[in-house]
C-alpha positions as CSV (number, residue, x, y, z in Angstrom):
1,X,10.8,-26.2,4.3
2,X,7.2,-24.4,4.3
3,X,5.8,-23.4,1.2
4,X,2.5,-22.0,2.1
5,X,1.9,-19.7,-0.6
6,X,0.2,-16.1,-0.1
7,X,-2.3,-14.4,-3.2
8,X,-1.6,-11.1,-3.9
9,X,-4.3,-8.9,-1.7
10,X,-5.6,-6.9,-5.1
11,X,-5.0,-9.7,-7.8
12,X,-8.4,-10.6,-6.8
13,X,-9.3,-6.4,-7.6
14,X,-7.6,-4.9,-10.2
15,X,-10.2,-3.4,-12.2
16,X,-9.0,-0.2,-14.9
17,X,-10.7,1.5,-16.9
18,X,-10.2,3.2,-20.5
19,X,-10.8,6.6,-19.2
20,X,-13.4,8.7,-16.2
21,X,-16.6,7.7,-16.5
22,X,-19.9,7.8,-13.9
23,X,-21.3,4.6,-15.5
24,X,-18.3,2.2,-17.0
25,X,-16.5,-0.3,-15.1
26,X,-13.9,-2.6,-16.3
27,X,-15.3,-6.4,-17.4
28,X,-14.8,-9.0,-14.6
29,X,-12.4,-11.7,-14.6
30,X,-13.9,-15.0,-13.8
31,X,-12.5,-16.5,-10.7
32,X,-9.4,-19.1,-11.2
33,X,-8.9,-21.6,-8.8
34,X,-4.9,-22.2,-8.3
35,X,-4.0,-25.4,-6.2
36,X,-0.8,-24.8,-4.4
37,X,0.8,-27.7,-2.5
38,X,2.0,-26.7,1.4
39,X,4.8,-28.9,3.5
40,X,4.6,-28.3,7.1
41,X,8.2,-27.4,9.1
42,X,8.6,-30.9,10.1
43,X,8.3,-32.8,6.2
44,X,6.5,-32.8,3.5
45,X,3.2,-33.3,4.4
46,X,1.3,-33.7,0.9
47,X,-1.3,-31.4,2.2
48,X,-3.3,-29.6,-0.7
49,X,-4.3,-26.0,0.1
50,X,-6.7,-24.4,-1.9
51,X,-6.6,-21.1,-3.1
52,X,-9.1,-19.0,-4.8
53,X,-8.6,-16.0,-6.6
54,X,-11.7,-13.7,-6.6
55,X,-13.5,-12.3,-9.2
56,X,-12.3,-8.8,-10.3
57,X,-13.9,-5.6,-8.4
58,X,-15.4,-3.8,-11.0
59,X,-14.0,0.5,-11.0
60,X,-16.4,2.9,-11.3
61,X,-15.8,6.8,-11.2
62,X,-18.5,8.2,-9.5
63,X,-20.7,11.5,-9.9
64,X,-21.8,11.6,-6.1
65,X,-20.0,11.1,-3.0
66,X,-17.9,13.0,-1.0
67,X,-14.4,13.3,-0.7
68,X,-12.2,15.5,1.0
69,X,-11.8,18.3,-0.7
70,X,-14.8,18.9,-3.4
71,X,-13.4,21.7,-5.2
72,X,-10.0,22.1,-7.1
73,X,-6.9,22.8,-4.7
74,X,-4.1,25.0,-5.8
75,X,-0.9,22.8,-6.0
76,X,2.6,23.2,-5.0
77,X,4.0,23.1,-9.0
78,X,7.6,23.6,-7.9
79,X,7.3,20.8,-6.0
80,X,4.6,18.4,-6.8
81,X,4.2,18.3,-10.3
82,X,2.0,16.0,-11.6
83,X,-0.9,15.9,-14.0
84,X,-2.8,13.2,-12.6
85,X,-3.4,15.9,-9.4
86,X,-5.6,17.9,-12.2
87,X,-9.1,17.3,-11.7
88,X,-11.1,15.4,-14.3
89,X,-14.5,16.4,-16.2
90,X,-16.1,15.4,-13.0
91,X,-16.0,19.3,-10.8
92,X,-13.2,18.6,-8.2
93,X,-12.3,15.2,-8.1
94,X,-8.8,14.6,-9.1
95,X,-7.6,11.9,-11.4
96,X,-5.5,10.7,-8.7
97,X,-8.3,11.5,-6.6
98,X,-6.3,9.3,-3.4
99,X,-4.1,12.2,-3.1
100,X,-6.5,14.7,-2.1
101,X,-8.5,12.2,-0.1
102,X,-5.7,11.7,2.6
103,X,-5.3,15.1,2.6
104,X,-1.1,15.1,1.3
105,X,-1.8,18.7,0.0
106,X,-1.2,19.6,3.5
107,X,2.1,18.2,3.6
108,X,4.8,20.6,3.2
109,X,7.2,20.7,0.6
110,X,10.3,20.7,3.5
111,X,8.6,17.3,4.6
112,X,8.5,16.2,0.9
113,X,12.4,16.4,0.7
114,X,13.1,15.2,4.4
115,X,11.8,11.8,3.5
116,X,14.8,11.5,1.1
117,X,16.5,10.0,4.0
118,X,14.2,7.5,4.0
119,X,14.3,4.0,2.4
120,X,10.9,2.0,1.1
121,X,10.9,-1.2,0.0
122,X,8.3,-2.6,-2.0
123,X,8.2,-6.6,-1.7
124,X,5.6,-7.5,-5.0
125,X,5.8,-8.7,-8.4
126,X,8.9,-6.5,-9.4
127,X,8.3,-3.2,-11.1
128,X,8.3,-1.9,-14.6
129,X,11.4,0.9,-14.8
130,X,10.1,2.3,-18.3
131,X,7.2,3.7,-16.0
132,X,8.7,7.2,-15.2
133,X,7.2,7.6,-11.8
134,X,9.1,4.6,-10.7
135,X,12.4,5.2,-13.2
136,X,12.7,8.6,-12.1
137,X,13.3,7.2,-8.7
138,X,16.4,5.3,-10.1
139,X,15.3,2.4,-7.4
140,X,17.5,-0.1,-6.5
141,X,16.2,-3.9,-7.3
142,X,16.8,-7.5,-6.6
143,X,15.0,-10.1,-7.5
144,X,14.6,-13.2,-5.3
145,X,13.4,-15.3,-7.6
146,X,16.6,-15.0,-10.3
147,X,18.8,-14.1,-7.9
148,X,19.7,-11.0,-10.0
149,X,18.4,-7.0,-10.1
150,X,16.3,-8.0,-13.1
151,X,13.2,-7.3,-11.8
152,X,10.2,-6.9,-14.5
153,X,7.0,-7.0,-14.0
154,X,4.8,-8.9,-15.9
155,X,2.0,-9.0,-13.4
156,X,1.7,-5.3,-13.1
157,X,0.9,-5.2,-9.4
158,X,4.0,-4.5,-8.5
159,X,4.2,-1.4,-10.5
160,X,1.3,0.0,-9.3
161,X,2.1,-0.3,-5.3
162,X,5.4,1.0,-6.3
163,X,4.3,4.6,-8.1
164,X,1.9,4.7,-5.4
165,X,4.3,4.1,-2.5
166,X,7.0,5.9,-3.7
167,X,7.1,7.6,-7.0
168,X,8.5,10.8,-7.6
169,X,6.7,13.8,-7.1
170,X,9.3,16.1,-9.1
171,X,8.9,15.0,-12.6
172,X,6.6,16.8,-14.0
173,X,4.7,13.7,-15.3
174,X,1.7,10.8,-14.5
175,X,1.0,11.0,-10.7
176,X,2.4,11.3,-7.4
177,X,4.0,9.0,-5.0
178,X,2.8,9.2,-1.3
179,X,6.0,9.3,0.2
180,X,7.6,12.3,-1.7
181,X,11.0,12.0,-1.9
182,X,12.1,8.5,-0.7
183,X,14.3,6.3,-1.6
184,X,12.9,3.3,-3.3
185,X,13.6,-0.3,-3.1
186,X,12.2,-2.8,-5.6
187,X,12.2,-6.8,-4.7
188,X,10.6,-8.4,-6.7
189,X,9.3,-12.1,-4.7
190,X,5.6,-12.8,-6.8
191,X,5.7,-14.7,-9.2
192,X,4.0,-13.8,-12.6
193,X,0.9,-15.9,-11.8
194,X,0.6,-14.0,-8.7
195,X,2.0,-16.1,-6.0
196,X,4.8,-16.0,-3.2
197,X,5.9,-19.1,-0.9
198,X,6.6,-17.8,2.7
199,X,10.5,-18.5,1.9
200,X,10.2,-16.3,-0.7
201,X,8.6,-13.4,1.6
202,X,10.8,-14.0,4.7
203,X,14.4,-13.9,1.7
204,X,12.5,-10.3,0.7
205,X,12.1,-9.0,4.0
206,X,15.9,-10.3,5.0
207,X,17.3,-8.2,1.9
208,X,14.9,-5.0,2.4
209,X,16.0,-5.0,5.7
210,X,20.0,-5.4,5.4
211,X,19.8,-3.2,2.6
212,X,18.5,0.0,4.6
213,X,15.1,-0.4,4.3
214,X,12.8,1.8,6.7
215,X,10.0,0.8,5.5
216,X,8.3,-2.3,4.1
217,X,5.2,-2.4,1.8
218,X,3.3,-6.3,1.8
219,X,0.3,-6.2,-0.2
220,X,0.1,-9.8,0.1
221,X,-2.0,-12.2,2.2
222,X,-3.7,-15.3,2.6
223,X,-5.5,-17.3,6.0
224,X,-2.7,-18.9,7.2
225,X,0.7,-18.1,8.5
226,X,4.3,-19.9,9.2
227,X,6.8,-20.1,11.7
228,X,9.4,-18.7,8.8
229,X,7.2,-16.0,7.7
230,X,6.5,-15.0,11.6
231,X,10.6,-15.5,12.2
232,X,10.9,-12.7,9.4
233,X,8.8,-10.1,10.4
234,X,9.5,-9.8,13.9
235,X,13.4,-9.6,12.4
236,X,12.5,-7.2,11.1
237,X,10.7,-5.5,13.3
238,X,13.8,-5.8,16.2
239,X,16.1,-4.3,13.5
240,X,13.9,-1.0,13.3
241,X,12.2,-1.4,10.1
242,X,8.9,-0.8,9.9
243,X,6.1,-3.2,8.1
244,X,2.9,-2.3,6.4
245,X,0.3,-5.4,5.2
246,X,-3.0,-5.2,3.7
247,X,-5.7,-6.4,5.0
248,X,-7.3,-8.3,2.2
249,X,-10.2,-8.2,0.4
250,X,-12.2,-10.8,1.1
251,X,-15.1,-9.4,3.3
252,X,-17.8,-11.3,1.2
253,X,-15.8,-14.7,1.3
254,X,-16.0,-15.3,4.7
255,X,-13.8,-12.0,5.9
256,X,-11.0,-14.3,7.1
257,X,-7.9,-13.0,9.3
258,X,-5.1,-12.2,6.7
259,X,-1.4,-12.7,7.2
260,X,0.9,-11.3,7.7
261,X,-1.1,-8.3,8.1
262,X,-2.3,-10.0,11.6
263,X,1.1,-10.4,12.4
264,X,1.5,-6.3,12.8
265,X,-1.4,-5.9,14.5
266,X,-2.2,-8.7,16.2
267,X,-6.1,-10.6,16.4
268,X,-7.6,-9.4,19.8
269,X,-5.6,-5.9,19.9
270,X,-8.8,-3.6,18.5
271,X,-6.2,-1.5,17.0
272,X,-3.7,-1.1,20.2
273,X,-0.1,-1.7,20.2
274,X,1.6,-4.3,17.6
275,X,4.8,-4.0,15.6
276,X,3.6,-3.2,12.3
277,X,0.3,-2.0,10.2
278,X,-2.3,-3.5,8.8
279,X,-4.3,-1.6,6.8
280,X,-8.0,-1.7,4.8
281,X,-9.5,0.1,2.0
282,X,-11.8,2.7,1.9
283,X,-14.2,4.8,-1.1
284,X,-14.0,8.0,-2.3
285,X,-16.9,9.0,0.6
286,X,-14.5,7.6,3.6
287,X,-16.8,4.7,3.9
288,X,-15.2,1.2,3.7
289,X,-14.6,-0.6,0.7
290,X,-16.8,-3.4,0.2
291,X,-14.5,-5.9,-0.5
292,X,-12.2,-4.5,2.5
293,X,-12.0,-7.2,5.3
294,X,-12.5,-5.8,9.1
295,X,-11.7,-7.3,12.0
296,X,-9.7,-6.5,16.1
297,X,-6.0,-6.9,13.9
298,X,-7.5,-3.7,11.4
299,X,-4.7,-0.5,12.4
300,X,-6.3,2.2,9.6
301,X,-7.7,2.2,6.6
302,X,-7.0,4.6,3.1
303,X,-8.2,4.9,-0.1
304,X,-8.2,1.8,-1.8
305,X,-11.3,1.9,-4.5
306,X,-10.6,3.1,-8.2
307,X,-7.1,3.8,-7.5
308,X,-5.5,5.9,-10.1
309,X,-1.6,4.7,-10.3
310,X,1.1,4.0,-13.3
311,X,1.2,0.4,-14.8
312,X,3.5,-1.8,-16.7
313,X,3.7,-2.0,-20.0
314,X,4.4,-5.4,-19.5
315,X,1.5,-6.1,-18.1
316,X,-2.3,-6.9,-19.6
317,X,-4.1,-4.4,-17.5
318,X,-5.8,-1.9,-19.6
319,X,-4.7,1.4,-19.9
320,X,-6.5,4.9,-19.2
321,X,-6.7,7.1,-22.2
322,X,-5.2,10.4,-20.5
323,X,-5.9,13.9,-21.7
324,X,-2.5,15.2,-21.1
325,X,1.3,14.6,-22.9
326,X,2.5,12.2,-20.2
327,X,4.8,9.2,-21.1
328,X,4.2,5.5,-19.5
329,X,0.5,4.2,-18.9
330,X,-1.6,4.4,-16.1
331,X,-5.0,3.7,-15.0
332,X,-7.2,2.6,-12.4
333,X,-7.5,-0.6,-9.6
334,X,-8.8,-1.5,-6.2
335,X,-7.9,-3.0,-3.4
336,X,-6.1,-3.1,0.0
337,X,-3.2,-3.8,-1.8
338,X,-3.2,-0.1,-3.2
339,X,-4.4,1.4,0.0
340,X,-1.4,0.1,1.8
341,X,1.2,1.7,0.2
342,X,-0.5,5.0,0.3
343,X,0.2,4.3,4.5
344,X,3.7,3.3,4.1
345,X,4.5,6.5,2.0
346,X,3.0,8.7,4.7
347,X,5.0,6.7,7.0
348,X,8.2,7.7,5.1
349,X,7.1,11.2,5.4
350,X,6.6,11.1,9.5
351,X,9.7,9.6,9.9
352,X,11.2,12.7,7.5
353,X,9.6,15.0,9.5
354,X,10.9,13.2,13.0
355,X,14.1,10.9,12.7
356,X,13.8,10.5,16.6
357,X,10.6,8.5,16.4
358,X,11.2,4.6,16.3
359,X,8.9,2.5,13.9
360,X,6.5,1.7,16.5
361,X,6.0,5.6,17.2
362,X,6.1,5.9,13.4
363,X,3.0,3.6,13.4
364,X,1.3,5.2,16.4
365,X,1.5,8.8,14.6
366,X,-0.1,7.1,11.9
367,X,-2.8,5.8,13.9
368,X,-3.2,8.4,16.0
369,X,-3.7,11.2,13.3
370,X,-6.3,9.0,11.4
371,X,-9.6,10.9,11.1
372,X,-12.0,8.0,12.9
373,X,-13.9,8.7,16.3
374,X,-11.7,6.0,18.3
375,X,-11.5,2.6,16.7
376,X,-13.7,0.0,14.7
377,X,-13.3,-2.9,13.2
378,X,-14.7,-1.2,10.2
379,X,-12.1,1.2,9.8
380,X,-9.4,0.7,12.5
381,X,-8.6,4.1,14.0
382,X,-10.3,5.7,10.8
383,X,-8.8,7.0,7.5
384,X,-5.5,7.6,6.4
385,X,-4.4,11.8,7.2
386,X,-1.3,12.6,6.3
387,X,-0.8,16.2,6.6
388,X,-2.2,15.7,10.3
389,X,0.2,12.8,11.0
390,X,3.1,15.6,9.5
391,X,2.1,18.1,11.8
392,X,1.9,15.2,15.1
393,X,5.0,14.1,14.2
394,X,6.7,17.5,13.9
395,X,5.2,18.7,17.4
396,X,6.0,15.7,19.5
397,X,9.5,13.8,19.9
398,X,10.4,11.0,22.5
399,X,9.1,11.5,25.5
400,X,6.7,13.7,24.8
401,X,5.4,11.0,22.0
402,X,4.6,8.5,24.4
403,X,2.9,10.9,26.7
404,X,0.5,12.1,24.6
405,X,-0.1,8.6,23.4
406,X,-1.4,7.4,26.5
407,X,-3.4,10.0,27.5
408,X,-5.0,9.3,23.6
409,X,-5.9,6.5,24.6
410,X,-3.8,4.4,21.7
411,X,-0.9,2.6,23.4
């Protein structure tokens, strides 16, 4: 049985802070070194594989830069109601500045609710329910590692991907979740140091998948893959569900080809075709993320540098000292791990605005509607859009999908 374990993508990069600042950043965490033994399908090889965990990247608010978006935006209160969408001391940047960044203000409020027919399932470290942006969900959870729907997270990753995924955008408190109203699936498959064996992973993507899953957040990764872990995914992908991967955060270690993100979007494709997405990070001026790998299996990228997103209160991360009445705690982190969830909410949402689009399409409108200038292996085929993917997948269906596709030059 293969037990090639995979580091969480953003273990290496959480980084919070107290509160905004132009000049703090969070202290970093020397690197740990975790030794994790790997048996190969055939027996039990006694193969040692290495694994390091980087140090933290450090979260800074900054004064200059742009974003999309540099003045305060009148918000939908009936609808989106959350505080974290109120701009800081810093003149239109938004605590939960990702929002603005892939432009979900231009979402409509019909699409919001459409996505309740949706299902996303968040594979991670479990999820804290006290946090009201994932409570307020009332998710269902299963844990594969007790074998139970106890899923707490002690970690806090998991948390964090969750709220930002899929956290409700009707309660009146904290932030907002990128995929509006969907459903929410919680399986908790890391364990509290941070770690997930490929059996693990493949017994998450079984149950998000036979449990109506749509969608399927892995913010996970390491350098190698496994015949079980491949087995998994392209399950999944036959039975319609659609997986999102980051693309890890190792740029200035070598920048090495992550799984299973290469898995959706395969080495050599420059962005074309694939079953899933795989998806880097980038700042609050569209640019990449330092720490964001590239490379030819890169499908887009979103904001993924001082991420603003609820935490456990199980969990050491420090919390942000927020100016308004909000219950839970919150603060700040980078990584791909946080910009891949920001892509499988907005994949929720096309697939609310279009039922009739497969998760390939669902992809491809993703893609498609980025805001690059053809693809890199920077940025794939540029930053996550999510109002313009909304408005490609409301104006195209079937047929007409795939036409347009070609003659884009994507598929």
């Amino acid at each position: 049985m293969s037990a090639a374990a995979r580091a969480l993508c953003a273990a290496a990069t959480v980084a919070c802070l107290a509160a905004p600042s132009a000049t703090s950043s969070a202290q970093a965490s020397a690197p740990r070194e975790v030794v994790v033994s790997y048996a190969s399908n055939a027996e039990l090889s006694g193969l040692r594989v290495l694994r390091r965990i980087p140090a933290l990247h450090a979260a800074v608010v900054e004064t200059r830069g742009g974003i999309r978006g540099q003045t305060p935006v009148l918000r939908r209160t009936l609808s989106v109601n959350a505080p974290a969408l109120e701009q800081t001391f810093l003149p239109g940047v938004a605590w939960e500045w990702q929002w603005d960044a892939a432009n979900m203000d231009a979402v409509p409020d019909s699409v919001l609710r459409d996505a309740s027919r949706i299902k996303v399932a968040v594979i991670d470290s479990g999820a804290d329910l006290s946090a009201p942006n994932v409570g307020d969900k009332a998710p269902a959870t299963w844990s594969v590692l007790s074998h139970s729907p106890r899923v707490e997270d002690v970690l806090g990753h998991g948390t964090f991907v969750a709220s930002i995924a899929a956290g409700s955008v009707r309660d009146g408190v904290g932030i907002a979740g990128f995929g509006g109203d969907a459903k929410l699936l919680v399986i908790q498959a890391v364990d509290r140091d941070g770690y997930v064996t490929d059996v693990d992973e493949a017994a998450g993507i079984v149950y998000a998948v036979k449990h109506g899953a749509d969608v399927i957040n892995l913010s996970i990764g390491g350098s190698d893959t496994s015949a079980i872990e491949k087995r998994a995914v392209r399950w999944a992908a036959r039975r319609g569900a659609l997986i999102v991967a980051a693309a890890g955060n190792e740029h200035d270690d070598g920048n090495p080809t992550e799984y299973p993100a290469a898995l959706l979007q395969p080495s050599g494709s420059d962005g074309r075709g694939g079953i899933g997405l795989a998806v880097g990070a980038t700042d609050r001026a569209g640019a990449r993320a330092s720490f964001s790998n590239t490379g030819s299996y890169l499908s887009v990228a979103a904001p993924g540098v001082n991420v603003f997103a609820d935490e456990s209160a199980a969990s050491a991360w420090p919390h942000a000292q927020v100016p308004w009445a909000s219950p839970g705690f919150y603060g700040w982190a980078s990584g791909t791990s946080f910009s891949a969830p920001e892509v499988a909410g907005v994949a929720a949402l096309v697939w609310g605005a279009n039922p009739l689009l497969t998760a390939r399409q669902v992809a491809e409108v993703i893609k498609r509607s980025a805001d690059g200038n053809g693809w890199t292996p920077e940025l794939g085929w540029g930053s996550l859009d999510a109002g313009a993917a909304v408005a490609l997948a409301q104006a195209t269906h079937g047929k007409a999908l795939r036409t347009a596709a070609r003659g884009h030059g994507h598929w």
